[in-house]
C-alpha positions as CSV (number, residue, x, y, z in Angstrom):
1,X,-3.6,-1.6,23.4
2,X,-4.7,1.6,24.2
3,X,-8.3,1.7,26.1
4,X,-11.1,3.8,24.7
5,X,-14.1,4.9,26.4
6,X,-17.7,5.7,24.5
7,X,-17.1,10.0,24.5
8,X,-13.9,8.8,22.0
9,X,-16.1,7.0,20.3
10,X,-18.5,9.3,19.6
11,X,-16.2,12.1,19.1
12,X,-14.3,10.1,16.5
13,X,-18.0,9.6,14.6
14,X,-19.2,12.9,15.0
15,X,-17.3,15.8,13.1
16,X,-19.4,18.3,15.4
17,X,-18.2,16.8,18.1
18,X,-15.9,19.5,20.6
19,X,-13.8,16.8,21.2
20,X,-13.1,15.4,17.4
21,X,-10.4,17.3,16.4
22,X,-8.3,15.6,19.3
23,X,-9.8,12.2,19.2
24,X,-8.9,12.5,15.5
25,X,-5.4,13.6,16.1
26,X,-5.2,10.9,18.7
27,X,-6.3,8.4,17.2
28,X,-3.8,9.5,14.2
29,X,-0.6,9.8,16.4
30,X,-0.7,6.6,18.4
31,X,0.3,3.1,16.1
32,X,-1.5,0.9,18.8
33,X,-4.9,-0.8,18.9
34,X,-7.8,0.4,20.8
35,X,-9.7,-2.5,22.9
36,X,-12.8,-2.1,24.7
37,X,-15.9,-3.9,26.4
38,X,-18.7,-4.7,25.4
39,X,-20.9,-2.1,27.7
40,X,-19.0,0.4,25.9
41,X,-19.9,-1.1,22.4
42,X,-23.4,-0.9,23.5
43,X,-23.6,2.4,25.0
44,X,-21.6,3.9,22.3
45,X,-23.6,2.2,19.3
46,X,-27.0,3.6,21.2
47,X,-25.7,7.1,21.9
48,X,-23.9,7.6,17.7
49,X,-27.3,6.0,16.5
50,X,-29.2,8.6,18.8
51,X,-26.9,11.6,17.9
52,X,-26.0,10.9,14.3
53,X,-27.9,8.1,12.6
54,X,-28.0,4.0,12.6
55,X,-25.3,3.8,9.4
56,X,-22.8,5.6,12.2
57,X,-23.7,2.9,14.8
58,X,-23.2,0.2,11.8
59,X,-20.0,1.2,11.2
60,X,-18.5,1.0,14.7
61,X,-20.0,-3.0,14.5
62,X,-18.5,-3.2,12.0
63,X,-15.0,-2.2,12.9
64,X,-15.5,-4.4,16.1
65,X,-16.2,-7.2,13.2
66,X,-13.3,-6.8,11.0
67,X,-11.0,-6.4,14.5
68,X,-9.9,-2.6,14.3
69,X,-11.4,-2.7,17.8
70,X,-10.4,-5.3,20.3
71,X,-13.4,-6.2,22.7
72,X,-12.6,-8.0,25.7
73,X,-15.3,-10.2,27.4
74,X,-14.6,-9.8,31.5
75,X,-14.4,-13.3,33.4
76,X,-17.0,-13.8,35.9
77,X,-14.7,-13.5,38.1
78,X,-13.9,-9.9,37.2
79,X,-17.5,-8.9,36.9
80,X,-18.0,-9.5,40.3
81,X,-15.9,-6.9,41.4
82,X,-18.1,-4.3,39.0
83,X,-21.0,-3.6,42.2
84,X,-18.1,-2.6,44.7
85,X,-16.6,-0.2,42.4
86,X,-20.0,1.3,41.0
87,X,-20.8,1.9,45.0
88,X,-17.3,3.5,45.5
89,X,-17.6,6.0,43.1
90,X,-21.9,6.5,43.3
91,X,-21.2,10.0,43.9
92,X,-19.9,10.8,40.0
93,X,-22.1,8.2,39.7
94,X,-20.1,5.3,38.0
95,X,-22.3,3.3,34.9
96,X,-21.4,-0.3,34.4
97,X,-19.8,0.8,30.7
98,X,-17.2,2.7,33.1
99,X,-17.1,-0.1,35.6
100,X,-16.2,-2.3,32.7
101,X,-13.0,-0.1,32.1
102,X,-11.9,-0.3,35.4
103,X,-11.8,-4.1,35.5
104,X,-10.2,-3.8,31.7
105,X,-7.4,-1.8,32.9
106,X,-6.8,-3.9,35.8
107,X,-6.7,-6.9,33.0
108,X,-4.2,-5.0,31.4
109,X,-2.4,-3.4,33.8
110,X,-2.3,0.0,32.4
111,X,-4.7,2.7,32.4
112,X,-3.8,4.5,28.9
113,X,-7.7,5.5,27.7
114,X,-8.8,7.6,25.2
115,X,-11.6,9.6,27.2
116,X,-13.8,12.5,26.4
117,X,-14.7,12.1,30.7
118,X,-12.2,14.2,32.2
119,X,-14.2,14.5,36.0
120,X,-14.6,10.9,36.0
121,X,-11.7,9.1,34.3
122,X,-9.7,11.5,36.7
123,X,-11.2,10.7,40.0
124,X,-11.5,6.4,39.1
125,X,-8.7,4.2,40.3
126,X,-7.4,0.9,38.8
127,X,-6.4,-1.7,41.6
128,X,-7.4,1.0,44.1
129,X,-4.9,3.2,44.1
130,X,-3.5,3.8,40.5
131,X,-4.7,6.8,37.7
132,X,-5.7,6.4,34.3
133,X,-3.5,8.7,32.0
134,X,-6.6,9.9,29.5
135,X,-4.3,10.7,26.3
136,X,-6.7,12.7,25.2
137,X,-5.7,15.7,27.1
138,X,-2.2,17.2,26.8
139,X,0.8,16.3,29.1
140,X,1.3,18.5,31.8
Protein backbone atom coordinates (compact mmCIF):
# COMPACT_ATOMS: atom_id res chain seq x y z
CA UNK A 1 0.00 0.00 0.00
CA UNK A 2 1.38 3.00 -1.11
CA UNK A 3 0.62 6.13 1.34
CA UNK A 4 -1.01 9.31 0.02
CA UNK A 5 -1.10 12.65 1.40
CA UNK A 6 -4.10 15.40 0.76
CA UNK A 7 -1.85 17.59 -2.19
CA UNK A 8 -2.24 13.91 -4.21
CA UNK A 9 -5.54 14.06 -3.48
CA UNK A 10 -6.34 17.15 -4.60
CA UNK A 11 -4.05 17.04 -7.56
CA UNK A 12 -5.68 13.77 -8.72
CA UNK A 13 -9.30 15.88 -8.47
CA UNK A 14 -8.25 18.95 -9.93
CA UNK A 15 -7.19 18.89 -13.64
CA UNK A 16 -5.61 22.52 -13.02
CA UNK A 17 -3.85 21.27 -10.58
CA UNK A 18 0.44 21.83 -11.36
CA UNK A 19 0.84 18.64 -9.90
CA UNK A 20 -1.95 16.44 -11.86
CA UNK A 21 -0.24 15.41 -14.68
CA UNK A 22 2.18 13.42 -12.31
CA UNK A 23 -0.25 12.38 -9.60
CA UNK A 24 -2.14 11.07 -12.68
CA UNK A 25 0.75 9.26 -14.12
CA UNK A 26 1.38 8.00 -10.68
CA UNK A 27 -1.30 6.92 -9.73
CA UNK A 28 -1.45 5.12 -13.36
CA UNK A 29 2.12 3.39 -13.11
CA UNK A 30 1.99 1.86 -9.65
CA UNK A 31 -0.60 -1.57 -9.29
CA UNK A 32 -0.82 -1.01 -5.43
CA UNK A 33 -3.46 0.49 -3.14
CA UNK A 34 -3.28 3.86 -1.64
CA UNK A 35 -4.26 3.83 2.27
CA UNK A 36 -4.57 6.91 4.31
CA UNK A 37 -6.06 8.44 7.60
CA UNK A 38 -8.74 9.79 8.41
CA UNK A 39 -7.26 13.57 9.02
CA UNK A 40 -6.27 13.32 5.64
CA UNK A 41 -9.85 12.30 4.38
CA UNK A 42 -11.02 15.30 6.23
CA UNK A 43 -8.59 17.81 5.18
CA UNK A 44 -8.63 16.70 1.73
CA UNK A 45 -12.64 16.47 1.33
CA UNK A 46 -12.63 20.25 2.87
CA UNK A 47 -9.82 21.59 0.78
CA UNK A 48 -11.44 19.75 -3.08
CA UNK A 49 -14.98 20.98 -1.72
CA UNK A 50 -13.29 24.49 -1.20
CA UNK A 51 -11.26 24.48 -4.52
CA UNK A 52 -13.51 22.52 -6.82
CA UNK A 53 -17.01 21.90 -5.62
CA UNK A 54 -18.96 19.37 -2.98
CA UNK A 55 -19.65 16.54 -5.92
CA UNK A 56 -15.46 16.34 -5.96
CA UNK A 57 -15.45 15.89 -2.18
CA UNK A 58 -18.35 13.23 -2.71
CA UNK A 59 -16.49 11.30 -4.79
CA UNK A 60 -13.32 10.85 -2.76
CA UNK A 61 -16.14 9.39 0.20
CA UNK A 62 -17.12 7.62 -1.92
CA UNK A 63 -14.01 5.83 -3.08
CA UNK A 64 -13.05 5.51 0.72
CA UNK A 65 -16.70 3.66 0.68
CA UNK A 66 -16.38 1.23 -2.05
CA UNK A 67 -12.44 0.54 -0.59
CA UNK A 68 -10.33 2.09 -3.57
CA UNK A 69 -8.81 3.94 -0.53
CA UNK A 70 -7.66 2.05 2.52
CA UNK A 71 -8.20 4.29 5.72
CA UNK A 72 -6.38 3.22 8.68
CA UNK A 73 -7.80 4.23 12.22
CA UNK A 74 -4.45 4.83 14.50
CA UNK A 75 -4.56 3.01 18.05
CA UNK A 76 -4.59 5.13 20.92
CA UNK A 77 -1.68 4.10 21.52
CA UNK A 78 -0.13 5.55 18.33
CA UNK A 79 -1.98 8.76 18.67
CA UNK A 80 -0.22 9.55 21.61
CA UNK A 81 2.91 9.88 20.02
CA UNK A 82 1.10 12.61 17.43
CA UNK A 83 1.95 15.89 20.10
CA UNK A 84 5.79 14.91 20.28
CA UNK A 85 6.15 14.80 16.63
CA UNK A 86 3.93 18.03 15.85
CA UNK A 87 6.44 19.81 18.48
CA UNK A 88 9.50 18.34 16.66
CA UNK A 89 8.84 19.59 13.49
CA UNK A 90 6.65 23.16 14.77
CA UNK A 91 9.07 25.00 12.65
CA UNK A 92 7.46 23.63 9.06
CA UNK A 93 4.91 23.55 11.25
CA UNK A 94 3.62 19.87 11.23
CA UNK A 95 -0.68 19.57 11.12
CA UNK A 96 -2.14 16.58 12.71
CA UNK A 97 -3.20 15.24 8.93
CA UNK A 98 0.78 15.01 8.55
CA UNK A 99 1.29 13.74 12.03
CA UNK A 100 -1.17 10.99 11.12
CA UNK A 101 1.21 9.91 8.23
CA UNK A 102 4.06 9.65 10.29
CA UNK A 103 2.49 7.23 12.79
CA UNK A 104 0.95 5.43 9.39
CA UNK A 105 4.26 4.85 7.98
CA UNK A 106 5.64 3.74 11.22
CA UNK A 107 2.38 1.14 11.10
CA UNK A 108 3.60 0.07 7.94
CA UNK A 109 7.07 0.30 8.00
CA UNK A 110 7.67 1.99 4.86
CA UNK A 111 7.44 5.54 3.88
CA UNK A 112 6.38 5.25 0.00
CA UNK A 113 3.80 8.44 -0.16
CA UNK A 114 2.35 10.07 -2.93
CA UNK A 115 3.03 13.87 -1.79
CA UNK A 116 2.50 17.16 -3.52
CA UNK A 117 4.76 18.49 0.00
CA UNK A 118 8.19 18.32 -1.09
CA UNK A 119 9.68 20.75 2.00
CA UNK A 120 7.90 18.88 4.43
CA UNK A 121 7.62 15.16 3.44
CA UNK A 122 11.40 15.73 2.95
CA UNK A 123 12.49 17.10 6.25
CA UNK A 124 9.72 14.40 8.45
CA UNK A 125 11.24 11.19 9.76
CA UNK A 126 9.49 7.82 10.34
CA UNK A 127 10.85 6.04 13.63
CA UNK A 128 13.11 9.04 14.02
CA UNK A 129 15.62 8.56 11.76
CA UNK A 130 14.14 7.08 8.44
CA UNK A 131 12.94 9.23 4.99
CA UNK A 132 9.83 9.03 3.24
CA UNK A 133 10.57 8.32 -0.58
CA UNK A 134 7.59 10.82 -2.06
CA UNK A 135 7.05 8.87 -5.58
CA UNK A 136 5.81 11.71 -6.85
CA UNK A 137 9.09 13.28 -7.73
CA UNK A 138 11.52 11.49 -10.09
CA UNK A 139 14.44 9.17 -8.91
CA UNK A 140 17.58 10.81 -8.61
Amino acid sequence: MIIADSGFFIALADAGDAHHARARAAADELDEGWITTWPVVTESCHLIGRRLNPEAAIALIDDVAHAVIEVWDPPRSAWARAPALMRRYANLPMDLADASLVLLAEHLGHGRIFSTDRRDFGAYRWKNRKPFRNLLEPLP
